[in-house]
MARVEXMAR-950909 format. One record per residue (C-alpha): residue in three letters; x, y, z. Coordinates in pm, whole numbers, padded with zeros to 5 digits, always signed. Each point is the difference from the previous one (the first is absolute). Example, Ala and Ser with C-alpha at 12.3 -4.5 7.8 and 13.67 -1.06 7.14 Angstrom:
% MARVEXMAR-950909
ALA+01230-00450+00780
SER+00137+00344-00066
% end
This chain:
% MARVEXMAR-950909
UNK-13163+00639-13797
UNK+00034-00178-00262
UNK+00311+00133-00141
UNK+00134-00109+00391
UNK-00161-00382-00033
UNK+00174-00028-00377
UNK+00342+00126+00162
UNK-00032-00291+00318
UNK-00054-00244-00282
UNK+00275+00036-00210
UNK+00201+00058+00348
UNK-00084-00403+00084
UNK+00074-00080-00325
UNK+00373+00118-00029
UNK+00050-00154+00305
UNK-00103-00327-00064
UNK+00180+00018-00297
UNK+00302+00043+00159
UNK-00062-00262+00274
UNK-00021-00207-00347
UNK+00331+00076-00097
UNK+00169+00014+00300
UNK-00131-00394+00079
UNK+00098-00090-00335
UNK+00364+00050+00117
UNK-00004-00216+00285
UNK+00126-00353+00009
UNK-00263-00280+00006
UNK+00024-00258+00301
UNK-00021-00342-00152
UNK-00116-00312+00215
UNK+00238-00195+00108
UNK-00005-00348-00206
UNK-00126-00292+00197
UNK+00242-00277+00085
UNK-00147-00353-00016
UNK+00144-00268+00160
UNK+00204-00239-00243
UNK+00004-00370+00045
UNK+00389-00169+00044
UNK+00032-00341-00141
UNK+00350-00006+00087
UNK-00028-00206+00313
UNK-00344-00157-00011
UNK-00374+00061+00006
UNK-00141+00254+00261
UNK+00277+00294-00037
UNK+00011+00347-00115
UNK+00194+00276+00012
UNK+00005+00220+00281
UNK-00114+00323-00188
UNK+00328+00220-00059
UNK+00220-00269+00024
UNK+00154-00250-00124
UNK-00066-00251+00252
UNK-00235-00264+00005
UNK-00270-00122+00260
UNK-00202-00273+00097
UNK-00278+00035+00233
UNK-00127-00327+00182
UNK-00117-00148+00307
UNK-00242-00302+00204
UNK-00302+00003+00224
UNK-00034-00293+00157
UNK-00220-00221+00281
UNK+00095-00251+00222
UNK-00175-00234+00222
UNK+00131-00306+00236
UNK-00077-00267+00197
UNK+00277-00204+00219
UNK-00109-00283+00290
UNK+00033+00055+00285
UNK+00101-00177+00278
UNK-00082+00170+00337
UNK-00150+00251+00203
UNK+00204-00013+00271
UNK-00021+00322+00216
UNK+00110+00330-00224
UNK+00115-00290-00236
UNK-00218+00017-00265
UNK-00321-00135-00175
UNK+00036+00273-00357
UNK-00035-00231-00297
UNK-00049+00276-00246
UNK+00185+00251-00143
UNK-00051+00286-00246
UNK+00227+00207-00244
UNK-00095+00280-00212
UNK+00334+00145-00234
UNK+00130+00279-00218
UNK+00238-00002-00189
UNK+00194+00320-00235
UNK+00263-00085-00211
UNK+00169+00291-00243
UNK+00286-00077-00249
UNK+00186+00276-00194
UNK+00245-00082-00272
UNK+00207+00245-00233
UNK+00224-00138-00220
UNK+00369+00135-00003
UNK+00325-00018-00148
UNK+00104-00294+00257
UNK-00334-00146-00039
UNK-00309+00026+00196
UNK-00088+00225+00288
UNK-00253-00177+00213
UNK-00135+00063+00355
UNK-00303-00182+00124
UNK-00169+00038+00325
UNK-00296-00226+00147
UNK-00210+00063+00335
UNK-00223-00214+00187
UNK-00254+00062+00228
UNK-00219-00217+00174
UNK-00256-00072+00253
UNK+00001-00336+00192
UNK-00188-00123+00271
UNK-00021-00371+00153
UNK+00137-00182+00313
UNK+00386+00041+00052
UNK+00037-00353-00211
UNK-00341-00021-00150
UNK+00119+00146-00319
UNK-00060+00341-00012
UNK+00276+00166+00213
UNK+00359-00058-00044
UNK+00261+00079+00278
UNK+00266-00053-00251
UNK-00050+00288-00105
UNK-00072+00239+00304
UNK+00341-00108+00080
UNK+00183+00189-00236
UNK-00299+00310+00006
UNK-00155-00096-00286
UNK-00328-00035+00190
UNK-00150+00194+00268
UNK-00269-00175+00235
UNK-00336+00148+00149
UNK+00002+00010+00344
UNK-00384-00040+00070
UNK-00096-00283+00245
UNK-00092-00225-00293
UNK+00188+00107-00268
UNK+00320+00012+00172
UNK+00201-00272-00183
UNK-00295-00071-00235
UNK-00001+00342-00210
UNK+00300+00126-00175
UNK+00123+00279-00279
UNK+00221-00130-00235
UNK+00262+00281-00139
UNK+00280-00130-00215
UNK+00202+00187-00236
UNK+00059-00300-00205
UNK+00224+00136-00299
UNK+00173+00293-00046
UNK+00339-00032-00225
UNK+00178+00118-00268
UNK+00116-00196-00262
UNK+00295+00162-00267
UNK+00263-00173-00162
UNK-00009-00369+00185
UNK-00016+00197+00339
UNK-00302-00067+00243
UNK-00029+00221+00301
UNK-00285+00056+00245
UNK-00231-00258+00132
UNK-00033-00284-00230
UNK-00099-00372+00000
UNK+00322-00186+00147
UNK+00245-00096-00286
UNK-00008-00325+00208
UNK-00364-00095-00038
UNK-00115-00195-00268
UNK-00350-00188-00008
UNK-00125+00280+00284
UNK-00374-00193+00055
UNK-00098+00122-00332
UNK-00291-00255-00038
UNK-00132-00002+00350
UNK-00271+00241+00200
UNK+00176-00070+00316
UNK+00368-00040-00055
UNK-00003-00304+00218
UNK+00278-00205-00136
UNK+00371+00038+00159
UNK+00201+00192-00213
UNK+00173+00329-00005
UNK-00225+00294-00105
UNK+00031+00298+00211
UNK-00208+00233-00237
UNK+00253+00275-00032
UNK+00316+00128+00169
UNK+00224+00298-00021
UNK+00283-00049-00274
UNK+00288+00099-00262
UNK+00089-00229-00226
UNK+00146-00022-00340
UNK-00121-00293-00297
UNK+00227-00095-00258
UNK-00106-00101-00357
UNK+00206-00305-00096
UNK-00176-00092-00311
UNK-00188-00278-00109
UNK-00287+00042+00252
UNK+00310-00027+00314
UNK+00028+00281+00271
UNK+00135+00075+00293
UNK-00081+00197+00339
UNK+00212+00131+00215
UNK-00236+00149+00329
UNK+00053+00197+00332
UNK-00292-00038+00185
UNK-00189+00133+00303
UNK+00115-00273+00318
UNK-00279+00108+00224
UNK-00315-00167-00235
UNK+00230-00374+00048
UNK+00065+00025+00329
UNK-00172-00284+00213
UNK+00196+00077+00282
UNK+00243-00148+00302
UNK-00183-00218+00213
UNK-00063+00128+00384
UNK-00114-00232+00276
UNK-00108+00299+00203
UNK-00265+00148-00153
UNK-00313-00115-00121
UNK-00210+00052-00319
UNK-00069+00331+00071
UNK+00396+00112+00023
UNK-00105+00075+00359
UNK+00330-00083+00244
UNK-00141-00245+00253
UNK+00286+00032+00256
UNK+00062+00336+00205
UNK+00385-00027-00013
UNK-00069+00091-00412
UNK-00261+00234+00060
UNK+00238+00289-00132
UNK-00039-00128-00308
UNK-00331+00126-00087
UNK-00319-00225-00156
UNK+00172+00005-00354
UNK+00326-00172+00040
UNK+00136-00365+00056
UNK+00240+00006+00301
UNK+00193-00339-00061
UNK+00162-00144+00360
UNK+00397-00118-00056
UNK+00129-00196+00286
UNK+00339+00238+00111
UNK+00100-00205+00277
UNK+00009-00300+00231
UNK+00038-00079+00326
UNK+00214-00238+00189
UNK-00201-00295-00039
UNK+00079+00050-00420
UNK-00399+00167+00014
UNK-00093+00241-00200
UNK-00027+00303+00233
UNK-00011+00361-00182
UNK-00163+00123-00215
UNK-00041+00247-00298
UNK-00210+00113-00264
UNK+00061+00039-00393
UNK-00201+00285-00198
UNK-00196-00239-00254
UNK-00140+00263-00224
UNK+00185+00010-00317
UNK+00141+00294-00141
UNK+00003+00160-00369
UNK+00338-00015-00061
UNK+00098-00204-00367
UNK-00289-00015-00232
UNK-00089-00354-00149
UNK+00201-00066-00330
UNK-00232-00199-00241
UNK+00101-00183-00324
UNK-00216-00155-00264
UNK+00092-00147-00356
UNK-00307-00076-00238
UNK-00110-00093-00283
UNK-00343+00049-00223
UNK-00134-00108-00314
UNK-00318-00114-00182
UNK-00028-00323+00189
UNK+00023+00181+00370
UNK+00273+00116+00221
UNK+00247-00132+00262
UNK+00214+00170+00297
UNK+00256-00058+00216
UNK+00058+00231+00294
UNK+00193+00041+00326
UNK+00021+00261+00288
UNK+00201+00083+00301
UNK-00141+00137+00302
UNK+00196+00136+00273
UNK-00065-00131+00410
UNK+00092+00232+00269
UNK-00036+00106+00352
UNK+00103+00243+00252
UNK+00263-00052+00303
UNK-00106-00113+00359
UNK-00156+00233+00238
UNK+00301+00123+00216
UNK-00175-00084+00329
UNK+00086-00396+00083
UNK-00319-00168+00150
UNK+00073-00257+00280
UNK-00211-00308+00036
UNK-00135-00089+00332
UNK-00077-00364+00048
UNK-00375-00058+00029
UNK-00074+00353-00031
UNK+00070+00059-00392
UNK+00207+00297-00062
UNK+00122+00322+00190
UNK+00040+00379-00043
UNK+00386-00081+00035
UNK+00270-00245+00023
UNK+00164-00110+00324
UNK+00349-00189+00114
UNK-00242-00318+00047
UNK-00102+00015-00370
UNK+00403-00050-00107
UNK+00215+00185-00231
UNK-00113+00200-00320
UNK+00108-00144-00340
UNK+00136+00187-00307
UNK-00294-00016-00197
UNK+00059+00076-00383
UNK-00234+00170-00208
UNK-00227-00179-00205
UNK+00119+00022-00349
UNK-00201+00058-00352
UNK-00064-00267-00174
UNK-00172-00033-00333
UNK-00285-00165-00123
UNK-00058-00130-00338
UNK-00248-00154-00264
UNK-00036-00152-00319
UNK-00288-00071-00202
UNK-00110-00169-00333
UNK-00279+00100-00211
UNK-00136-00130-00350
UNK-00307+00132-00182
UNK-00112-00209-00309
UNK-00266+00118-00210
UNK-00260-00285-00128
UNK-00195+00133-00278
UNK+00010-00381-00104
UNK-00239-00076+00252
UNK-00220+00345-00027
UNK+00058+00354-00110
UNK+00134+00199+00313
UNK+00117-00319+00251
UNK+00257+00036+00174
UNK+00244-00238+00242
UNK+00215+00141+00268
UNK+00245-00198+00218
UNK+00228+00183+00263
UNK+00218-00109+00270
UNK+00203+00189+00269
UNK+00223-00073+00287
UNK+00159+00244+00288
UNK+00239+00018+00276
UNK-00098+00287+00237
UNK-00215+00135-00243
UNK-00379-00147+00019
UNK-00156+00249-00192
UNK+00194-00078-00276
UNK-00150-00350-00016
UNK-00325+00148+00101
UNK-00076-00272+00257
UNK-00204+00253+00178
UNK-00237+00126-00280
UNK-00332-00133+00114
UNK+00047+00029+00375
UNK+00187+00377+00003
UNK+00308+00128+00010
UNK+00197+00249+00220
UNK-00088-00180+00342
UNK+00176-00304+00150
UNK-00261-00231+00063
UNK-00365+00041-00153
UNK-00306-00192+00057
UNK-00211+00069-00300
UNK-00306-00225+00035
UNK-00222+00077+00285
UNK+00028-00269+00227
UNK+00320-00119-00113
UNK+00149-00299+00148
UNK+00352+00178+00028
UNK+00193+00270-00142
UNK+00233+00036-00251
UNK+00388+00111+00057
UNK+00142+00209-00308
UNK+00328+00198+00147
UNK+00278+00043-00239
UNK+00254-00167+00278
UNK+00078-00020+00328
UNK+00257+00124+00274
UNK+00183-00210+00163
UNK-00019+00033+00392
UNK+00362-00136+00046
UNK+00120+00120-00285
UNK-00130+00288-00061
UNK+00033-00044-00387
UNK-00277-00043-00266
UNK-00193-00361-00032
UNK-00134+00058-00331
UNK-00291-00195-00119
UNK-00095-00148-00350
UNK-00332-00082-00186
UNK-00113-00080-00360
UNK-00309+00031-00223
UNK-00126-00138-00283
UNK-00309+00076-00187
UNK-00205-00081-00356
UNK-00304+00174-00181
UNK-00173-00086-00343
UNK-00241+00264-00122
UNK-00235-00163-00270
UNK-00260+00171-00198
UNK-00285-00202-00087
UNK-00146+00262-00204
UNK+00059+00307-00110
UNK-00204+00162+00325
UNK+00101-00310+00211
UNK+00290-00063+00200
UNK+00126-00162+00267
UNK+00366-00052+00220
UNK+00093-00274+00190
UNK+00290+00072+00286
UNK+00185-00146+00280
UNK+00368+00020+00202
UNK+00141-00165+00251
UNK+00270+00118+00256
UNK+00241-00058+00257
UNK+00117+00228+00301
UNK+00296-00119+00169
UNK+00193+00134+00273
UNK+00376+00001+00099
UNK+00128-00311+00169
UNK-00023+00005+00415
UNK-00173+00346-00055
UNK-00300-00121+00140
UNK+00181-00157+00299
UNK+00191+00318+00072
UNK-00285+00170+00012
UNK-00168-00205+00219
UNK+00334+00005+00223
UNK+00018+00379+00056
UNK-00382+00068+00023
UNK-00080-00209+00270
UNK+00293+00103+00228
UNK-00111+00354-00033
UNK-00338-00098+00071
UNK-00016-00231+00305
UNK-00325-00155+00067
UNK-00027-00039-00320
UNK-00182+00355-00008
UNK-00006+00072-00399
UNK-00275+00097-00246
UNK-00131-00288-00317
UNK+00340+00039-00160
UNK+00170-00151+00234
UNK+00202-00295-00095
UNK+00084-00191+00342
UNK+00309-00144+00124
UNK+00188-00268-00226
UNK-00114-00370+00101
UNK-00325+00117+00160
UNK-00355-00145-00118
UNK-00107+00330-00063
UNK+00355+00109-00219
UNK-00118-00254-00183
UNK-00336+00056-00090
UNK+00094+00413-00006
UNK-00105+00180-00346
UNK+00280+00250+00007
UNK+00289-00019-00288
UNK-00159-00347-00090
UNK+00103-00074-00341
UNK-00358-00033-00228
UNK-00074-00025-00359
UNK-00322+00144-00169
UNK-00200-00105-00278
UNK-00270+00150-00173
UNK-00233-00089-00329
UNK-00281+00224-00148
UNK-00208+00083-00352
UNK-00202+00244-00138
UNK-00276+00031-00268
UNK-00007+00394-00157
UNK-00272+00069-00250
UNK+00036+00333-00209
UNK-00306+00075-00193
UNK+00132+00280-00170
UNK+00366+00142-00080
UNK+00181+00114+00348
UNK-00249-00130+00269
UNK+00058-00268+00178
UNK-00224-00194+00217
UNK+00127-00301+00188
UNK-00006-00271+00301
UNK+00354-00147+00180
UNK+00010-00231+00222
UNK+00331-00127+00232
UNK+00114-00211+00274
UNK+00288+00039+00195
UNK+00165-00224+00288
UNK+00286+00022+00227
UNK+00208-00213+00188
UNK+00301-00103+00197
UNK+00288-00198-00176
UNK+00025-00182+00333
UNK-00156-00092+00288
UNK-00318+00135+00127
UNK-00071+00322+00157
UNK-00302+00110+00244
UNK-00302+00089-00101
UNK-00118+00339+00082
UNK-00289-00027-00128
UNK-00132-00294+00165
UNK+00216+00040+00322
UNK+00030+00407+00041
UNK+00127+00020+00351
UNK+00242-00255-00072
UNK+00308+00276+00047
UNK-00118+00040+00354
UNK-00004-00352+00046
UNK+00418-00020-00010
UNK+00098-00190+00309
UNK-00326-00263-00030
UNK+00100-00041-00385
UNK+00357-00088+00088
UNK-00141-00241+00281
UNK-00187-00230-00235
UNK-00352+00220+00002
UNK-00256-00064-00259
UNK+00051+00284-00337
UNK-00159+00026-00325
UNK+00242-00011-00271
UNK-00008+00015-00408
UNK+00263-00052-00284
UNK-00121+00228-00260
UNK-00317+00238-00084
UNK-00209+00149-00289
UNK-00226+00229-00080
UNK-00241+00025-00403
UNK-00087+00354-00105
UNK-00226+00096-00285
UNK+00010+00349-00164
UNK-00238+00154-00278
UNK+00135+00271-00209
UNK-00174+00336-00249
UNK+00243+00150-00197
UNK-00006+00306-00260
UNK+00375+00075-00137
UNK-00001+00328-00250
% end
């Protein structure tokens, strides 16, 4: 037995031994070393180096609150009575640069997100933006117009070798409402667009920008008496047309008499087609900056409907023409036509006065191309006539141009803008911006008359929706709101405190008023069934009427950049 136990023993022990060995032999696994992030101080504080790469990131971003207050003027049935508006916002930005052989490699992308709620015009919601599906409404009984998502891919481009592509801030833009909560003052600033441009280096703080832009985010449209705000058509002989277009009537014949007797309608929706061509030259240096820009932006619109429409005296139009309503004309196409801008901007810096001030003077005018001059910045854009403050005494007219009804050619229309804002610290954690614009919108001469012509002879009785303009040398032509021509001015400041580095808490404050250049116009607010009033306002009857109108908002601002 114990011969047997001495034998097991010494068994285990050449075994282990040459478990020993064999382990010995084997290769050990080492960790794998840790990679630590590394700082790059090639383009600024806040970036390091994607581990395993060579290029370098930058991580940043803003949280920010919003409240508002703007008067109100009525509460008119389903018009209104919201004063107050909320905003709560996100924002992501994400900028990667590598440095290369033909310089550096960048691509930066920033998304927004945002939560707004408010009356349509109380500042909280903005219909600017649902336009172009940048904001999607809730649909509750309440909320509906008074809650909103905001979704905006705001940058994403590439930048390599003087070449910009993606979507960008306009090469045209300049001062962009970079001291203001609200972006109140006329000027152009349409946040982003979608674009490929190339910058040239001249030297000696010069350079130049050649641009092809997106059309769609500058388009304020051709104006159509036949729908109303909603792009709803209003007559039934257009009714093919669908809710989202702008049928445009063309007279296409006349009768005996030399009266106009058929009828057809133009396609106003404008097609992609040419892209906008943008062109800037500008110049920085210590003491500030100054540009000089100009775009082109292409007009179009589609041929006549085939069937001819025949007017019956009294009874407005018909499903078809007859021998009573005379012969048919040659009508031509409508051809493009092309819009244009030009705009001014200076930037001086004023570290004379305080460390950080800053002066910015701009000015821009446009033919055919209003959001170029950015006329329509505080009461919206994409939409041919806007009423921004509740209870407003009339609305607004913003369409790129006009077709003519005899003509059948484009009536383009003109505006200008100019605008000034001085940011002054007081202190180091106190500053404060003064701002204001003023602007002109102007339409084609006889437009408005032509307009006037050709609605009212499709629609006897005078049978039209609030955009109706009247017939020529009527009372009620001339008291009409549509294609008036207005100007706009608007004046504002703000107080921001920031306690600490990055947060910013602050208090603006605005006024804006509109008006008509001539003349006087009725007032809907004060006299709302005056459009149904037609024949007694043309007789001499009794109606409320107004030259201009204005509206103050205040706004109160948290904000944490990082």
């Amino acid at each position: 037995m114990k011969l047997l136990r001495s034998s097991l023993l010494g068994s285990a022990a050449a075994f282990a031994a040459v478990g020993a060995a064999h382990a010995a032999d084997l290769p050990v696994k080492k960790a794998v070393p840790i990679e630590y992030v590394r700082i790059c101080t090639a383009y600024g504080a806040g970036f390091f180096y994607i581990p395993g790469t060579d290029t370098c990131i930058r991580l940043s971003g803003r949280a920010r609150f919003e409240g508002g207050y703007q008067t109100a003027y009525t509460r008119q049935f389903g018009q209104g009575g919201d004063t107050a508006g909320y905003r709560g916002l996100a924002r992501i930005n994400v900028d990667a640069r590598t440095q290369t052989g033909y310089g550096t490699l960048r691509a930066f992308l920033r998304i927004e997100v945002a939560s707004r709620t408010g009356g349509p015009y109380g500042g909280g919601t903005s219909g600017t933006q649902q336009r172009i599906a940048q904001a999607f409404p809730g649909l509750g009984v309440d909320q509906f117009g008074r809650s909103q998502m905001y979704v905006n891919a705001d940058k994403a481009f590439v930048q390599f070798a003087g070449i910009t592509a993606g979507r960008a801030s306009s090469f045209f833009d300049f001062y962009a409402h970079d001291f203001e909560f609200t972006a109140a003052t006329a000027g152009s600033d349409i946040a982003s667009t979608n674009l490929l441009a190339y910058t040239a280096t001249l030297g000696n703080g010069f350079s130049a920008t050649l641009s092809v832009e997106d059309p769609v985010f500058r388009r304020s449209g051709l104006f159509s008496p036949t729908v109303n705000a909603n792009a709803v058509a209003t007559n039934a002989a257009v009714a093919n047309f669908g809710i989202t277009s702008s049928p445009i009537p063309v007279i296409t014949g006349y009768n005996a008499a030399g009266f106009p007797s058929r009828f057809n309608f133009v396609d106003g929706i404008e097609k992609s087609r040419l892209p906008d061509f943008v062109g800037a030259l500008r110049y920085d240096s210590a003491w500030g900056s100054a540009q000089l820009s100009a775009a082109v932006h292409e007009l179009n619109a589609n041929n006549v409907q085939n069937n001819v429409l025949g007017f019956v005296p009294g009874a407005g139009l018909g499903t078809a023409a007859t021998a009573a309503n005379g012969s048919q004309l040659a009508f031509p196409h409508t051809r493009t036509d092309y819009g244009w801008a030009v705009q001014g901007g200076l930037k001086v810096n004023a570290p004379f006065i305080a460390p950080g001030d800053t002066f910015y003077l701009q000015a821009a005018y446009g033919e055919g191309a209003q959001l170029y001059t950015g006329y329509s910045s505080y009461s919206g854009g994409y939409i041919q006539n806007s009423a921004t403050i509740q209870g407003q005494k009339f609305q607004q007219y913003f369409a790129d141009a006009t077709v003519n009804p005899i003509t059948g050619q484009i009536q383009k229309s003109n505006s200008f803008t100019v605008s000034a804002a001085y940011l002054h610290y007081w202190a180091p954690e106190w500053r404060s911006a003064v701002f204001g614009s003023y602007g002109e919108m102007d339409f084609g001469a006889g437009a408005r008359a032509a307009q006037g012509l050709v609605f009212n002879v499709i629609n006897p009785n005078n049978s039209f929706a609030a955009n109706g303009i009247g017939l020529p040398g009527t009372r009620f032509y001339q008291l009409s709101q549509a294609l008036r021509d207005t100007y706009q001015f608007v004046a504002g400041a703000n107080l921001i405190w920031s306690p600490v580095k990055d947060l910013d808490i602050g208090v603006e404050g605005l006024y804006t008023q509109i008006g008509v250049q001539r003349g006087r116009v009725i007032d809907l607010d004060k006299d709302p069934t005056a459009y149904s009033r037609v024949a007694a306002i043309n007789a001499g009857g009794l109606v409320r009427t107004a030259t201009n109108d204005g509206v103050s908002q205040v706004r109160i601002r948290v904000q944490r950049d990082f």
